[in-house]
N, C-alpha and C positions, 0 to 999 in steps of 0.2 A: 504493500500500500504506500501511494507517496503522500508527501503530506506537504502542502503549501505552509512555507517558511513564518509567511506575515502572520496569519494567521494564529490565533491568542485562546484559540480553543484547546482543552488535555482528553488525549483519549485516553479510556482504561481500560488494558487489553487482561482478556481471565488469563489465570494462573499456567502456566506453560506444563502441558503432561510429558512425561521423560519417557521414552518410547522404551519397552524392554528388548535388547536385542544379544541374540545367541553369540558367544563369542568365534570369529571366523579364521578357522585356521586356514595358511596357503603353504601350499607346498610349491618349493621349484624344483626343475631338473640339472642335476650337475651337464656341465658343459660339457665333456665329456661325449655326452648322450644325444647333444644337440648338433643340429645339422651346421657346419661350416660357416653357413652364411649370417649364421643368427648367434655365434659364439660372439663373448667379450672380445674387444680388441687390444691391446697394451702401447699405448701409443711409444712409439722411437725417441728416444733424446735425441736432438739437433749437433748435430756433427758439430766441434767448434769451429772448423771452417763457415758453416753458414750461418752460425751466431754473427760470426763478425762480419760477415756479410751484409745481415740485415742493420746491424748496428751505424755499418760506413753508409747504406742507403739514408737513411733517417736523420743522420748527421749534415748529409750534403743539404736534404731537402728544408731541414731548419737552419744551415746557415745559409743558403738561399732563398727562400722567405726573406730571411733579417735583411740580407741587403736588398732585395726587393724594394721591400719597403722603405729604410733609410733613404735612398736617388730618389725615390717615388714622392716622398713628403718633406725631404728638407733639403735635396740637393737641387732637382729639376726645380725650372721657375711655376708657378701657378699659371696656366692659361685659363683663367676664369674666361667665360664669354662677357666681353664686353655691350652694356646696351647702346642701339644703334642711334646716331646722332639724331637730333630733334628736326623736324625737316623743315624748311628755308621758307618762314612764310611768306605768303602767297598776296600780292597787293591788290586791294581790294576795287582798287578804282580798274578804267580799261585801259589795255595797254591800246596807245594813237595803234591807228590801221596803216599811217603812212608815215616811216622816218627816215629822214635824209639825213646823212653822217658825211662830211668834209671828204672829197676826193680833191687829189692826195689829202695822206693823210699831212697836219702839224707837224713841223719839222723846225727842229731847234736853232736857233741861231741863224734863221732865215733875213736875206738883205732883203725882202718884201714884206707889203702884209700880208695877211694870212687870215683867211676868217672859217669859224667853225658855224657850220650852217643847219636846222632843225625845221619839221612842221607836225603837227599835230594835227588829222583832220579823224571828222566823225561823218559815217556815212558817207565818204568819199568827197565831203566838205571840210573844205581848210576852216579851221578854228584858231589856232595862231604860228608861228611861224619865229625864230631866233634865230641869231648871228651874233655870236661873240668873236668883235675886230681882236687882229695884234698886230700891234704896228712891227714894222723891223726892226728887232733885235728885241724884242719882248721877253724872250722865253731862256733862259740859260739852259748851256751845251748839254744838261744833264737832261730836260725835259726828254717826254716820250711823245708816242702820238695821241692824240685830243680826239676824243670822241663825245656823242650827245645820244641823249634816249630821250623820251618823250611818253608823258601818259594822259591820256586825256580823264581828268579830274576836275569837277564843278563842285563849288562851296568849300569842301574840304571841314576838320573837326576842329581849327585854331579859333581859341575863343575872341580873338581881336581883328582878323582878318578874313574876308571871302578870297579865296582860290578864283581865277578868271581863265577861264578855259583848259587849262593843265600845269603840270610840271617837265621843267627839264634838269635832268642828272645827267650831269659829264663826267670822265675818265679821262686822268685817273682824279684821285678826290683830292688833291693840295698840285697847286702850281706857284711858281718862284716866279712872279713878275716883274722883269726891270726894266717895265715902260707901262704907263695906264692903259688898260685896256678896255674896250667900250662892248657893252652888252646893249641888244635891241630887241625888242618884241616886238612884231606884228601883227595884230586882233582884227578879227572880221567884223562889220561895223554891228551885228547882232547879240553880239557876247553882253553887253552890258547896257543901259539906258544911255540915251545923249548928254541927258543934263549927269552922268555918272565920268562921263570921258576923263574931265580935269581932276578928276581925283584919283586916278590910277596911276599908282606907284610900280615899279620891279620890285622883288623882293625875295630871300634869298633866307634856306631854311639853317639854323646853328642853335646849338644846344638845346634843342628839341622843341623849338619855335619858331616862328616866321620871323621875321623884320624885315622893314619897306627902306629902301631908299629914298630919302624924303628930297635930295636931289636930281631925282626923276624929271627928264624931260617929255611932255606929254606934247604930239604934234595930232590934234583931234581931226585935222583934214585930211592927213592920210593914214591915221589909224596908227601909229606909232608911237612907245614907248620906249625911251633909251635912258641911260646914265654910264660914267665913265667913274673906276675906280683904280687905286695902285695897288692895294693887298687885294688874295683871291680872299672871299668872303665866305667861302664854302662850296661844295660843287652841285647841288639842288637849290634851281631859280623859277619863278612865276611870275604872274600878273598879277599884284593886289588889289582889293582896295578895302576899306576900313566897313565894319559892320555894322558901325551907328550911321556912316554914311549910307552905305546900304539899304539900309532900314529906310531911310527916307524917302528913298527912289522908285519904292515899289508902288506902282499902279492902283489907286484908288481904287478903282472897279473893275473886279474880277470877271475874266472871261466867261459864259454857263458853260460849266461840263457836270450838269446832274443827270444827263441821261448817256446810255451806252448808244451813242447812234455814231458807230464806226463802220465806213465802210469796206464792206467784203473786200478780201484782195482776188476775189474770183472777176474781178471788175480790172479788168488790164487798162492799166491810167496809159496818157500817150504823153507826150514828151515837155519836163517838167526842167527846164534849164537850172536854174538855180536850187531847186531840191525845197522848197516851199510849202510844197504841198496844193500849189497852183500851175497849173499846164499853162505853156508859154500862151496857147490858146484864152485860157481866163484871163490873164495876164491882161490880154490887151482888151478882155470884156469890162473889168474894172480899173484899167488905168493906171494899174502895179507896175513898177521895175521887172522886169523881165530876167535881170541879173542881180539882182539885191533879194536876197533872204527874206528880211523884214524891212520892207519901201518907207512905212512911215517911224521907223526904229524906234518902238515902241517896248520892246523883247518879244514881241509874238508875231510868230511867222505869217506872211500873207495867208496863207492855205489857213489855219487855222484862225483866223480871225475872218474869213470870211466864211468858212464853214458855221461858225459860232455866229454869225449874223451882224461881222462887226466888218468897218471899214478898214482896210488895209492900207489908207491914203494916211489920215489925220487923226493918231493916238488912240491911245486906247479904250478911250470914252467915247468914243462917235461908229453909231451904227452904218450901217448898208445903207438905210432908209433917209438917216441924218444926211449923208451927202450923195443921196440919189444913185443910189448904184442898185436899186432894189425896189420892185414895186409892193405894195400891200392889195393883196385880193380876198375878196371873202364869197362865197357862196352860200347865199341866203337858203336854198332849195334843200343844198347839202348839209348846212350847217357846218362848216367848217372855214377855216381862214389860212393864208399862208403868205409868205412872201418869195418871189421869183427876180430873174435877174434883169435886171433894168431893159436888155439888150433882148431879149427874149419874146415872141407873140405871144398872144394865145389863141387856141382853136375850142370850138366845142362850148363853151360855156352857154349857160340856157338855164330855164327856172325849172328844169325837170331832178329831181334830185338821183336818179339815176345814172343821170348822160353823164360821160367820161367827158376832163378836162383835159386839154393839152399844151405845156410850154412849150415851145419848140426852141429851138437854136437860130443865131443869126444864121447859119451857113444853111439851115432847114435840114442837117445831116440826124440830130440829136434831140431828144426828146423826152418831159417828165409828164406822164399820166395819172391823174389823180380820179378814182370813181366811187361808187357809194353802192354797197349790193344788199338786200334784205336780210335780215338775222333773226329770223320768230326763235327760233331758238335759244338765242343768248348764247349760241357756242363761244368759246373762247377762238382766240384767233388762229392758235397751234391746231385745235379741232376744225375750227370751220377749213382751214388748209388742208389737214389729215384726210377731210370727207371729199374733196376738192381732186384731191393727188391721193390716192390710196396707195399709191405703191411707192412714194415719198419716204424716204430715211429718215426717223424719225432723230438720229441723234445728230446731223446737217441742220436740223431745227435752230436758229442762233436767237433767243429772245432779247429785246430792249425795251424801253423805256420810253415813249414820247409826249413829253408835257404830262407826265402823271397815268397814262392809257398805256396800258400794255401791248404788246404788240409781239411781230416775229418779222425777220429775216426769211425770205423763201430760200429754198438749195439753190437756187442760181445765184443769189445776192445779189438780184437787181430789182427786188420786189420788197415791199416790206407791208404785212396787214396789220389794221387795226382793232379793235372790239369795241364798242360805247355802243348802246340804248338801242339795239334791238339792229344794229348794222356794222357793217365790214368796209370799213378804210382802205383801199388799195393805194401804196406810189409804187411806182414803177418808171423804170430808167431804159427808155430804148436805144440804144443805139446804132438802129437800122441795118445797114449791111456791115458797117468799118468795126476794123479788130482792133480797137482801142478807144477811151473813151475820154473825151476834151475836157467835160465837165464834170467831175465827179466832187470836187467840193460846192458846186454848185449846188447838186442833187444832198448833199449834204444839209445845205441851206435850207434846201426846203421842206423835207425832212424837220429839221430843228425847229422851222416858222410853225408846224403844222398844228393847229389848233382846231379842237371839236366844240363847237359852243352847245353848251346844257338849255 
């Protein structure tokens, strides 16, 4: 019986009875009698030849051991594995898409000047651009050759200064100057506000902060900042400017971006020079620079402030409507309202609230369709689609936002429905025969104007 240990219980086993048992005699057979195989055996004493036999084996084998061990733990060195280095972090900003580094390279004790040359662009737009001069005989016979790297970096984490388009880091990191040498940046006229220009300093990163050259020459007609120094000041330089100044520069009234109304890239844009987000075609519908980023250098790019319903002309306060680049339409029948591009017809309009609307294009190539279709059902707009297109992908569905009414993206992304009060919204972007499309912040615009009145 076993009996669990914890347990605080006594058992009380009866009295044990003593078995009576006959005593048992055995007899054996002398050996004699027994067969060969099953006799005792009288084991042999060991010859003393192989006493000492086994004695030398046993010997060797503990004093080999002993030295074994001794080389093993105090002679030979330790190769512990060492842990593997920390790895080289990784900067967080982008490294520029395009860097120019001095051909030839700096060369010491040159009877010319010499200049180290750099750009930075983003999206295959220059964003700024350096040249560190040296005049002849700058560099003592020891220097090496001079190199530049480039990152393209906005704001940056220093609490006293904004970062203005990137950094530049040259090689090697200390240079022996014995002649002043002149550092330049070139900034595209979009990096920073107008009334921001005269306060943009160089500035140049040491003991784990920025400082501005406060004798910075600032030339705001060709986008130019320079200054000339005799000690190297460290080898990471930028664009400053001060963050209380900053602070003041920013845009009283904020562009709208409360709805997701981006358009599809299934919509192949045609040819947009300046990268804007306005086709050189819009360009000339509203009166934009063709080759300027941001025409009224506001910080917001043409495309996107006309997209948002704003003028690309005259700052950031002035709509499409404000300086006439934009007409205001409403449909009484339809009940809805929108705004279209100044340069634009229309066709179709009528007191029917059915009948489809249509902007055309000056060229008559391009065109925005707006119509109005029954909904007794109240379907939602992804539904009344889904019943529309049955065999429609349902996760190509791309939902937004307009003016507060839900809506959807069709799979082509040149359609987009709406849902309110027992009807279905359609815009729609044709673009006739041609494989690209002129207008597409246009269609953007109107989209964004598109209001359902209650």
């Amino acid at each position: 019986m076993l009996l669990d240990q914890n347990q605080n219980n006594s058992i009380t086993s009866a009295p044990a009875v003593t078995p009576v048992v006959a005593p048992l005699v055995i007899h054996t057979m002398p050996d004699k009698y027994m067969p060969a195989a099953l006799q005792k055996k009288t084991a042999k004493p060991l010859s003393g030849l192989w006493k000492w036999a086994i004695i030398g084996i046993l010997f060797i084998g503990l004093v080999g051991g002993g030295t074994y061990a001794f080389l093993k733990f105090y002679v030979e060195p330790q190769n512990n594995p060492q842990p593997a280095p920390a790895p080289t972090p990784t900067p967080t900003s982008t490294p520029a898409l395009n860097i120019t580094t001095s051909t030839p390279p700096i060369s010491a004790g040159s009877s010319t000047e010499q200049s180290v040359q750099g750009e930075i662009t983003n999206l295959g737009n220059l964003v700024t651009a350096i040249n560190l001069r040296l005049p002849a005989g700058a560099l003592s016979s020891t220097e090496t050759a001079i190199s530049v790297f480039g990152q393209l970096i906005e704001g940056g984490t220093d609490p006293t200064f904004e970062i203005i388009g990137g950094t530049y880091t040259f090689t090697p990191e200390n240079l022996d100057l014995l002649k002043p040498a002149t550092l330049v940046i070139t900034y595209q006229e979009n990096v920073v506000l107008p009334a921001g220009e005269s306060y943009l300093r160089l500035g140049y990163f040491a003991g784990g902060a920025w400082h501005s050259f406060e004798n910075s020459q600032v030339d705001a007609t060709q986008n130019i900042v320079s200054v000339s120094f005799n000690t190297w000041p460290g080898r990471i330089f930028t664009l400053l400017i001060a963050k209380d100044i900053m602070a003041t520069l920013k845009p009283q009234t904020q562009l709208l971006n409360q709805d997701n109304i981006t358009i599809d890239n299934k919509i192949v844009r045609s040819l947009d020079g300046d990268k804007d987000g306005l086709s050189d075609v819009e360009e000339a519908l509203y009166k934009s620079d063709p080759q300027i980023y941001d025409t009224d250098k506001d910080s917001y790019n043409d495309g996107m402030e006309v997209g948002q319903l704003y003028s690309p002309l005259t700052g950031p306060e002035t709509t499409l409507l404000n300086d006439k680049l934009a007409v205001a339409y409403t449909n009484t029948a339809g009940k809805y309202s929108l705004q279209y591009p100044a340069g634009f017809k229309i066709s179709g309009a009528s007191s029917t609230a059915g009948d489809p609307v249509t902007f055309i294009s000056p060229d008559s190539t391009e065109m925005f369709t707006v119509s109005v279709q029954p909904n007794p059902q109240n379907m939602t707009a992804a539904e009344w689609y889904l019943k529309q297109n049955a065999t429609a992908p349902v996760e190509e569905l791309r939902q937004l936002s307009v003016n507060g009414v839900g809506a959807i993206w069709s799979v082509s992304g040149k359609e987009i429905y709406l849902s309110r009060q027992q009807k279905i919204y359609a815009i729609a972007y044709n673009t006739t025969t041609k494989s690209s499309a002129d207008f597409v912040a246009s269609f953007e615009m109107l989209i964004r104007g598109f209001k359902i009145m209650d």
